[in-house]
N, C-alpha and C positions, 0 to 999 in steps of 0.2 A: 181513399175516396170518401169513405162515410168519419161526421162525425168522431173526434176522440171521444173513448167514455169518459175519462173525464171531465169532457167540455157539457157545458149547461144547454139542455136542449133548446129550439125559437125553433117558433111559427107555432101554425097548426098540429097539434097532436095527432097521430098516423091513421088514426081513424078518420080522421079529415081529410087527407089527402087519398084515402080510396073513394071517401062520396064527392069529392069532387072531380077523380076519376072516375067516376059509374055519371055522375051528368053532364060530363064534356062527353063520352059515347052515349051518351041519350041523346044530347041536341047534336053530335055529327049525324047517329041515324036517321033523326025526324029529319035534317034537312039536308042529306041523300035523297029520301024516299019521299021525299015534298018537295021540294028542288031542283035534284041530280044533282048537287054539289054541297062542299063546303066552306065558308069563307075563311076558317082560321081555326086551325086545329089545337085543340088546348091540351091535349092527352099526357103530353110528351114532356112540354115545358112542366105539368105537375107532377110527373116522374121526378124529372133534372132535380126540381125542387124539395122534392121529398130525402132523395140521396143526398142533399148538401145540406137537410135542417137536421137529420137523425140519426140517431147511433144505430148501430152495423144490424142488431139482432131487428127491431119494430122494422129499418130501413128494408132488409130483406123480408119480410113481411109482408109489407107494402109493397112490394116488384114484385111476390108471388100472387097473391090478391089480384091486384089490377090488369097481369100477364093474365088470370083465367078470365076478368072479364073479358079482358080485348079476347079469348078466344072465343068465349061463348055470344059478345055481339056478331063475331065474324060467323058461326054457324047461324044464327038468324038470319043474317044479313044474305047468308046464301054463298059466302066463300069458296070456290071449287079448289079440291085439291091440297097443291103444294101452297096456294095464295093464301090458304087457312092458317097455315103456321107463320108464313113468311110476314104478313101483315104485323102481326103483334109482335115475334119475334125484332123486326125493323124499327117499332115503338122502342121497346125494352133496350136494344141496342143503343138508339140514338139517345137515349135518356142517360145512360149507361156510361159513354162515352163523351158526350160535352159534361156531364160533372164529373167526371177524373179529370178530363182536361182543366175544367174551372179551376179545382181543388187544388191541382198542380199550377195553374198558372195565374190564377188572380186572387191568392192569398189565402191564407186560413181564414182569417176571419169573412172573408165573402163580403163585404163592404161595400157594395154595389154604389154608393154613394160619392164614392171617386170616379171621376171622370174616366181617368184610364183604364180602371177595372173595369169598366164598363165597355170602354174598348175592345178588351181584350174577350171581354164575355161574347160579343158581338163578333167577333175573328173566329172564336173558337165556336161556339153557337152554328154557324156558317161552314167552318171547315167539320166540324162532327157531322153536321147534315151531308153535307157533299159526299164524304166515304158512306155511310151508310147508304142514302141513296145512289150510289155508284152501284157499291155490292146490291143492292136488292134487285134494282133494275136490269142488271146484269143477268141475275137467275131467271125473270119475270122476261127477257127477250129471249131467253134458251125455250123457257118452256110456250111463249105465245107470242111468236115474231109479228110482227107490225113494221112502218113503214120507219126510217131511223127517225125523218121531222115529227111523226106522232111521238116517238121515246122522246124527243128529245123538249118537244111541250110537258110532256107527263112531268120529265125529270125537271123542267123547270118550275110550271105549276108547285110540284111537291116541296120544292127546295125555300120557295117562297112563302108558302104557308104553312108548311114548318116552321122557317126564318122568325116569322111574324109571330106562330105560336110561343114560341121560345124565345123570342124577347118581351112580348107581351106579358107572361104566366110567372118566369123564372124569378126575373129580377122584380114584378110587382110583390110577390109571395115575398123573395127576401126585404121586399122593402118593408110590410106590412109586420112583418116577423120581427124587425130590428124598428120599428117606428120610433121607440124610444128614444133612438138618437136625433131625430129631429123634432123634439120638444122643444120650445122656443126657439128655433132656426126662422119660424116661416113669418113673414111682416105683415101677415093679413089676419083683422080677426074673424071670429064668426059669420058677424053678418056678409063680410067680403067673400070669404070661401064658399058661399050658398050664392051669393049674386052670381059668381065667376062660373060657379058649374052651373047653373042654371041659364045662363047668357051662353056656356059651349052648347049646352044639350039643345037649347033653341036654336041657335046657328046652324047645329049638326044637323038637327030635324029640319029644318028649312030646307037644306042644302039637296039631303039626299031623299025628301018626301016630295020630290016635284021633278017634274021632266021636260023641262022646256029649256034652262039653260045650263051651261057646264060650272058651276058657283063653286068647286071644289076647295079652289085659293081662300075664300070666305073662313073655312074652315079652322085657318092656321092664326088667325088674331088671336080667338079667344084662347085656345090652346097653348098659345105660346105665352100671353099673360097668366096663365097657369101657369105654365113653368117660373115664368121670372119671379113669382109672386106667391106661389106657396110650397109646402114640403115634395119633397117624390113619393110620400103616401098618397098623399091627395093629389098629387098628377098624377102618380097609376091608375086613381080613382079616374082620373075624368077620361085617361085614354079606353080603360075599359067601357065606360059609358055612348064614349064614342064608337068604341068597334059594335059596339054592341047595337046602339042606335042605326049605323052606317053601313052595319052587315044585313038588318032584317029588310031593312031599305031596299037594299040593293037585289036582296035573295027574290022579292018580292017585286022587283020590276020596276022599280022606284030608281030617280036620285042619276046624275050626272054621268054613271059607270052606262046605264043604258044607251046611253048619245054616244057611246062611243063605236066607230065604223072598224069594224072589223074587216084584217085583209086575207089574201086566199091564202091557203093554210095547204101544200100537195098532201093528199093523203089524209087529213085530218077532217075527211066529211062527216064521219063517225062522232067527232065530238061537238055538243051541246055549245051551242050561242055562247049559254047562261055562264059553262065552264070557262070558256074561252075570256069573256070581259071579267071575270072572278081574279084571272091573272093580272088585271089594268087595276081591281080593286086591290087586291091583295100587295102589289106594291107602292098604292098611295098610304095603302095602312103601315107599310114598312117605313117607307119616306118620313111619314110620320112618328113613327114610333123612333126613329134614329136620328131623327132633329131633335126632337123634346124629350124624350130618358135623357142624351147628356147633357142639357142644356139646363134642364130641373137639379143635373150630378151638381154639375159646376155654379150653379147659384147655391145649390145647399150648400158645398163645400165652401164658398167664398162668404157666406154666415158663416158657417160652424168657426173658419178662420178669425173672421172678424169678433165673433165671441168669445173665443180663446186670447184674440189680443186684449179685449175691453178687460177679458180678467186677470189677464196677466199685467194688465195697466194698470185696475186698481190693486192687486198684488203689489207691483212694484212702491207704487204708491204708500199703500199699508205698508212696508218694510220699510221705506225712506221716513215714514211717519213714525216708526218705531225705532229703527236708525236715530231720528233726531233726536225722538225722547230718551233714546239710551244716552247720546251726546249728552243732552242738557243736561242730567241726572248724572252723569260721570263727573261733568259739570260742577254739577252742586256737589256732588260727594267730594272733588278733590277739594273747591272751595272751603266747606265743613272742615275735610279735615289738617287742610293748611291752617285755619283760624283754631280750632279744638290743639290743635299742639304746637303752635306757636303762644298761646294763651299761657298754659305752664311754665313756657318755656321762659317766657318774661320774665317771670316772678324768681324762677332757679337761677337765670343768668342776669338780673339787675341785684338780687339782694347778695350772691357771690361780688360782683362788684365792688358792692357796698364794702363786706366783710373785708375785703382784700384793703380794699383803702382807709379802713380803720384805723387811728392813730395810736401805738400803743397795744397792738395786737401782736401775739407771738408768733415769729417767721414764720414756723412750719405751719401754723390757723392760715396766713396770710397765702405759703404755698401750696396749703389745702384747697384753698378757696379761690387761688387762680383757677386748679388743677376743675374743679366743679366748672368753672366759666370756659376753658377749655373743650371738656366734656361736654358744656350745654353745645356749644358751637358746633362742635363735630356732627352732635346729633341732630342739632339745625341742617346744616350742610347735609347731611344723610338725608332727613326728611324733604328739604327743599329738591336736592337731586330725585327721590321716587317720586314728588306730584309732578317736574317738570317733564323725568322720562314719561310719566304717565298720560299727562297731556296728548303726545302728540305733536307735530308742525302747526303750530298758526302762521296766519298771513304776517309777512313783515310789516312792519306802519314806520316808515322813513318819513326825517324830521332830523332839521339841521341839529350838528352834534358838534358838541369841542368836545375832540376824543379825548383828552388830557382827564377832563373833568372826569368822564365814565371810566377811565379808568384807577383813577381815585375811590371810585364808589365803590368800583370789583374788589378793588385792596384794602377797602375798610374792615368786613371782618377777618381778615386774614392778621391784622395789623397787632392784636395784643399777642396773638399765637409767637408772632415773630419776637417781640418784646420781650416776653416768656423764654425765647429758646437765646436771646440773644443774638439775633440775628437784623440787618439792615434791610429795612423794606421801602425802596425809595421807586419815584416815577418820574422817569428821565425823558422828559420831551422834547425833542427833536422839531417838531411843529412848528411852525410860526403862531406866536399867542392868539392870535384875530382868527385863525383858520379855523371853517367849520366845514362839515363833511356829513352828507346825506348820508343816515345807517337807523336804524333799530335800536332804540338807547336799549330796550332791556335784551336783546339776543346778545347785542355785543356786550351787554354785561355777564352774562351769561354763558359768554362763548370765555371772556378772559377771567371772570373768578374761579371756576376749576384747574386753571394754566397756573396761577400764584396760589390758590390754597396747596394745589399740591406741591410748587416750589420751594414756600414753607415748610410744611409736614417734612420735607426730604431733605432740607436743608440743617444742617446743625450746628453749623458755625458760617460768616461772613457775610454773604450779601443775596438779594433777591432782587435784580434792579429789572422794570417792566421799560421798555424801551418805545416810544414812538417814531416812527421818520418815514420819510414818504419812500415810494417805491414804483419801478418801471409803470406795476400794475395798480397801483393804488397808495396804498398804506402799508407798511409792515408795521406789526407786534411783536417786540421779542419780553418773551420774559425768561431770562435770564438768571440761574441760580449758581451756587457755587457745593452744589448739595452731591450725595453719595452715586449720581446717574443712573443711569439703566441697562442692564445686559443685552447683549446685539440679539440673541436670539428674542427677546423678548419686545423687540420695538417693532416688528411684524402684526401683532395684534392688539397693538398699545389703546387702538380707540376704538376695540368691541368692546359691549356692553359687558358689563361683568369680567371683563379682562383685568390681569394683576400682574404687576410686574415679578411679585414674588407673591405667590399662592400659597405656599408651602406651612405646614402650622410651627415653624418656625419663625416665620417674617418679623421683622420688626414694625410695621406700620399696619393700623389697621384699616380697612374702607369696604364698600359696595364696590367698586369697579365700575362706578356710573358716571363720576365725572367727565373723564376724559370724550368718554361716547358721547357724552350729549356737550363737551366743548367743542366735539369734531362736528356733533348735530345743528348747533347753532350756527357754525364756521358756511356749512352750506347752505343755512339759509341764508345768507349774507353773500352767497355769491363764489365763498372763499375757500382757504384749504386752511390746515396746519401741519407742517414740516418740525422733522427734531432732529438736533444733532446733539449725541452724548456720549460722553467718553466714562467708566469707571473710575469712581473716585476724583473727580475733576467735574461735573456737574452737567447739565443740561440745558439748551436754549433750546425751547418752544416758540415758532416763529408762525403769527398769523397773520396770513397773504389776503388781505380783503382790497376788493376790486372798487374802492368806495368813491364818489364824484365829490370834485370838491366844488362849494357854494361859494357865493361870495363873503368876503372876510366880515366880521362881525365888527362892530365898532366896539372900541375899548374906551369905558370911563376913567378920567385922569385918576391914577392912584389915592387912596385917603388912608391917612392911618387910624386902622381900625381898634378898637378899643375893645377888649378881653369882655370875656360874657360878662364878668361878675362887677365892673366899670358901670356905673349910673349914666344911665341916658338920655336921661330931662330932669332938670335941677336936682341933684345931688339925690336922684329916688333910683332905687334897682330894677331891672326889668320884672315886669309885669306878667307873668302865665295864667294862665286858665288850662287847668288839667279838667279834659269830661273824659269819663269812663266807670262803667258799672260794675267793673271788678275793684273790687278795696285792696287787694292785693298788689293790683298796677298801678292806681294811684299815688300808692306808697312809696313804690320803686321811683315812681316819675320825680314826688313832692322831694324825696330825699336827694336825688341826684340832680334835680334843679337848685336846691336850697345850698349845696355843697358848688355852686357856679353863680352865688350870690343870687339869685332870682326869686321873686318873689312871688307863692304859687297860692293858687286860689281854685279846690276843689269843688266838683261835681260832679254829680252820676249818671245824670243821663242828658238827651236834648232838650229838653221841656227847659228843666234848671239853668243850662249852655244858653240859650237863647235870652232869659230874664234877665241875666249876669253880665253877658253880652249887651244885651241894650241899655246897660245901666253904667258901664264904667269901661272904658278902653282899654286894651290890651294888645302889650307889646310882638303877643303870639299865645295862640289857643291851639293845644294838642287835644286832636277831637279823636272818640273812638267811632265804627263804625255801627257797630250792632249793639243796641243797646235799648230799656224797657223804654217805653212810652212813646217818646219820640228817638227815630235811629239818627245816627253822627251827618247825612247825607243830606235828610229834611233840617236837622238843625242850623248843616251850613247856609242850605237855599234861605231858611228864615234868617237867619244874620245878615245874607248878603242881598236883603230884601231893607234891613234898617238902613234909618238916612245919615248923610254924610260921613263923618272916619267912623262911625257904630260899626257902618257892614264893611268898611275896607280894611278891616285889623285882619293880619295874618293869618291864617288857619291851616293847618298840617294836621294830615290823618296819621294817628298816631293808633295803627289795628293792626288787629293777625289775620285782615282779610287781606291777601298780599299777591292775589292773581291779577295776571297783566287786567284782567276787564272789572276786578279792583281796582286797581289804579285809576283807571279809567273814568270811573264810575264816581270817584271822588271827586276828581279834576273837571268833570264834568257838573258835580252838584258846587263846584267853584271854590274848592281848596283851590291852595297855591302849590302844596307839594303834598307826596306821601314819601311813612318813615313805617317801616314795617319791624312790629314787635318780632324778638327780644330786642327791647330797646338798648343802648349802651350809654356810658356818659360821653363817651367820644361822639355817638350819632347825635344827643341832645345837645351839646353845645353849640357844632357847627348845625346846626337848625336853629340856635336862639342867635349863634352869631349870624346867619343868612336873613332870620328876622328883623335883626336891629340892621343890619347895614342895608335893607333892602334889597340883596341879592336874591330873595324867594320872587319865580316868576310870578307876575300877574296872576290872577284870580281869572276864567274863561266869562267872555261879557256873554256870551248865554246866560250863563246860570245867574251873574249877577241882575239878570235883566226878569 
């Protein structure tokens, strides 16, 4: 019943709750003994109150305390007898008993604030009175029998102003105790809270300081714009002001409760007018106080709700705003560091190149120097696989495809590896040449370069052939190896992340385990699946099932025979490059592997230089890098393709290590024609200066050139 001691005491401190026990029996006596009645007994409900704010020792303190006043008002008062005990005894009881009940049924915390708890306080409140007044009256007819219709007003009269006490004192105390939670609940400020009580106490005063009409109804406006409109402190506050106004009223012969006609009572001549209409009052104060306590519950509660969403909204809010900026920032860290190590990676895997293709170099220099461009690869392929796992699903962006082409591009670096091991790496299309087919150029690149690199790597003698040809459901993929296959148990788990076919630190191949996951990952954003069938030592077809719409057929320009990079392309002059990039390192790489495919290259380091050079002489193709001092590759393209006539229409390719899809993008957008992402190769540079000279680089975007 009382208080845990561990729990933090509220309300009034126990010295308080005995003086405002000793002047709830001061104002019952005076207005007994100036009245013959009283309108609303407070004694009880500050009992209940005391037992639910305070731990056990102060709590029984306070019941002993207030049990001797109520005995020693009861000898003034003139108590005969057994009535002397029975009186206060019946206080202490009902006090006693509706907070065990509370304790036990409307929650530890006592939260009178909820609607239902307050229900429930009102149920039990009601039934604690009933048994007690059952039992008292019971004794009180043994020892001084009366007619039953007088017991049975007594027992109602008491039941009611008790009722009234005890919701009036209980739940205002715990309101007033706990006020803190309705800090910022209420929508009214100062000046409204002073208009509103002072508009009830006028209305009240009107109502019940005049005796000519029954104006009771009057009463329930202002009262009830209390409730809807400020805390349940401050309704407690104005219900008190009202009984209080409404009781002196009434004690005093004033006020609507007097008009009322009183009917014949058998046996009850004995009791007072005054007592009799006291019961008409005492249940308009109840009316009232059980309309507005839950009315005031359920507005507070439907703030406090409403506040806990506002903050749970800008919560959500904050998180999705910290969410994005974790995005963006994941963002830029993967971008960083796809360009930070593809930057090296350039320079280790073009000047390997070089050395390999050195005339006059000794074999093993030359199988050294594959065995480095190998290495750079692998570790490209590593690094490109953890920023892609990294990433994430982005949206697909469909855009007519000739699958033939993207799958040329997937098999580009795989292509010197295969060279190296002696192995055929060809792409066997089935398609019709004109056919094009709605897909994701880079997912499906992405989905078929891990299918062939790893076809390669496993393959060690014969052929790698990537297969296209249409199918029930769309498209099928096969690529096709003639390599060492894969054990049955181990193709159950072939496309988890970090999966290996041979784990073992035995194995002959080395990897991450990421490819295949994220060929399987790409396959479904496309709609599709991938299927394997492999046998030991006879090899394996990986077969990608994509569900892909075909477009209408592309027009094909009549064939031309194309003329080798290093062939002159207007009167007997070589092609024309513009290398921009601010590392000397790439430059180098670029100048020499251009110069070794006859072209003729023309350095610079940043955009400001690209731009001057640019308006000053044409070029057959300008490999621009992205990030770079002064002016970056992006501004420099928009200013080139800002010069007048062939100045801004000369071919431009980003030739950067910034190589994420909204890289691409971003190029294409400031009106490149293509991007070529470092480690550059001489196989990537030539068919980029052959796509130049024949015209096969798409268009420039008339945005950017605009």
């Amino acid at each position: 019943m009382f208080r845990h001691e561990a729990g933090l005491e509220a309300g009034p401190p126990p010295w308080a709750y005995v003086l405002l026990f000793a002047l709830s029996q001061l104002i019952g006596f005076w207005s007994v003994n100036t009245f013959g009645a009283v309108t609303v007994w407070l004694s009880n409900g500050i009992l209940a109150a005391a037992l639910l704010q305070l731990h056990r020792r102060p709590a029984v303190m306070v019941m002993t305390a207030c049990y001797t006043l109520n005995l020693f008002w009861n000898i003034i008062r003139g108590d005969p007898g057994i009535f002397l005990w029975l009186n206060a005894t019946m206080n202490l009881g009902e006090a006693v008993l509706v907070a065990l009940l509370a304790r036990r049924f409307c929650g530890a915390a006592l939260d009178m604030r909820r609607p239902q708890r307050l229900f429930r306080f009102t149920l039990i409140a009601a039934l604690g009175i009933a048994i007690i007044a059952a039992a008292g009256f019971s004794i009180a007819a043994l020892v001084r029998p009366a007619p039953l219709s007088v017991w049975l007003f007594k027992f109602q009269n008491f039941c009611v102003v008790e009722l009234v006490g005890l919701l009036l004192v209980t739940p205002v105390l715990l309101f007033f105790a706990r006020s803190h939670r309705f800090r910022g609940l209420t929508r009214a400020g100062p000046v409204e809270k002073i208009a509103l009580l002072a508009l009830m106490t006028g209305v009240t005063a009107l109502v019940f300081w005049q005796e000519s009409s029954p104006l009771l109804f009057l009463v329930f406006p202002p009262i009830l714009i209390i409730a809807l409109r400020l805390s349940p402190t401050m309704t407690a506050t104005a219900l008190i002001i009202l009984a209080t106004v409404s009781g002196v009223a009434t004690l005093t012969g004033h006020g609507p409760i007097q008009l009322a006609r009183l009917g014949e009572l058998g046996g009850a001549e004995g009791i007072p007018p005054m007592l009799r209409r006291l019961g008409l009052y005492n249940l308009f104060l109840l009316t009232v106080i059980v309309t507005v306590l839950p009315l005031c519950t359920v507005m507070s509660e439907r703030r406090r709700l409403e506040a806990r969403l506002r903050a749970r909204t800008l919560a959500a809010q904050e998180a999705r705003r910290r969410a994005e900026d974790a995005g963006a920032a994941r963002a830029r860290f993967l971008a960083m560091m796809s360009h930070e190590m593809r930057t090296p990676l350039n320079g280790v895997a073009g000047f390997a190149d070089l050395l390999a293709a050195r005339e006059g170099l000794d074999p093993d220099a030359v199988r050294q120097a594959r065995k480095i461009r190998e290495s750079s690869d692998g570790l490209l392929m590593l690094v490109e696989d953890i920023l892609d796992f990294a990433r994430g699903d982005d949206a697909v962006a469909p855009e007519p495809l000739d699958l033939a082409s993207v799958a040329r591009e997937a098999a580009t670096p795989s292509r010197m590896a295969a060279e190296a091991h002696g192995v055929e790496l060809r792409i066997d299309s089935r398609l019709p040449e004109a056919a094009r087919f709605s897909a994701d150029r880079r997912a499906l690149r992405q989905a078929l370069h891990p299918l062939i690199a790893n076809a390669v790597k496993f393959t060690a003698k014969g052929s790698v052939v990537v297969r296209l040809d249409r199918a029930a459901d769309g498209v099928a993929i096969r690529v096709i190896d003639t390599g060492s296959g894969i054990p049955a148990a181990a193709l159950p788990g072939l496309f988890e992340v970090f999966s290996q076919g041979d784990a073992s630190i035995r194995r002959n191949h080395s990897g991450a385990g990421l490819g295949l996951a994220l060929a399987a990952r790409h396959a479904r954003r496309l709609g599709g699946r991938i299927e394997v069938e492999s046998q030991l030592d006879e090899g394996s077809v990986f077969t990608l099932h994509l569900p892909l719409v075909r477009l209408p057929d592309a027009e094909i320009a009549p064939a031309v025979e194309e003329a080798p990079a290093h062939e002159t392309v207007d009167e007997g002059r070589p092609p024309r490059v513009l290398v921009v990039d601010d590392h000397p390192v790439n430059r180098e790489v670029a100048r020499i592997m251009l110069e070794a495919l006859g072209c003729e290259v023309v350095e610079v380091c940043d955009g400001v230089d690209a731009v001057e050079v640019a308006s000053s002489a044409i070029f057959d193709l300008v490999l621009m890098d992205v990030r770079m001092p002064r002016m970056d590759g992006l501004e420099a393209t928009r200013c080139i393709r800002a010069l007048p006539g062939d100045f801004g229409a000369q071919a431009i390719i980003a030739m950067t290590a910034d190589a994420m899809p909204e890289d691409v993008a971003n190029c294409l957008a400031a009106g490149m024609n293509a991007h070529m992402a470092k480690p550059i190769s001489q196989v990537g540079l030539h068919e980029a200066v052959s796509r130049a000279l024949s015209g096969e680089l798409p268009p420039a975007q008339v945005a950017a050139a605009a």
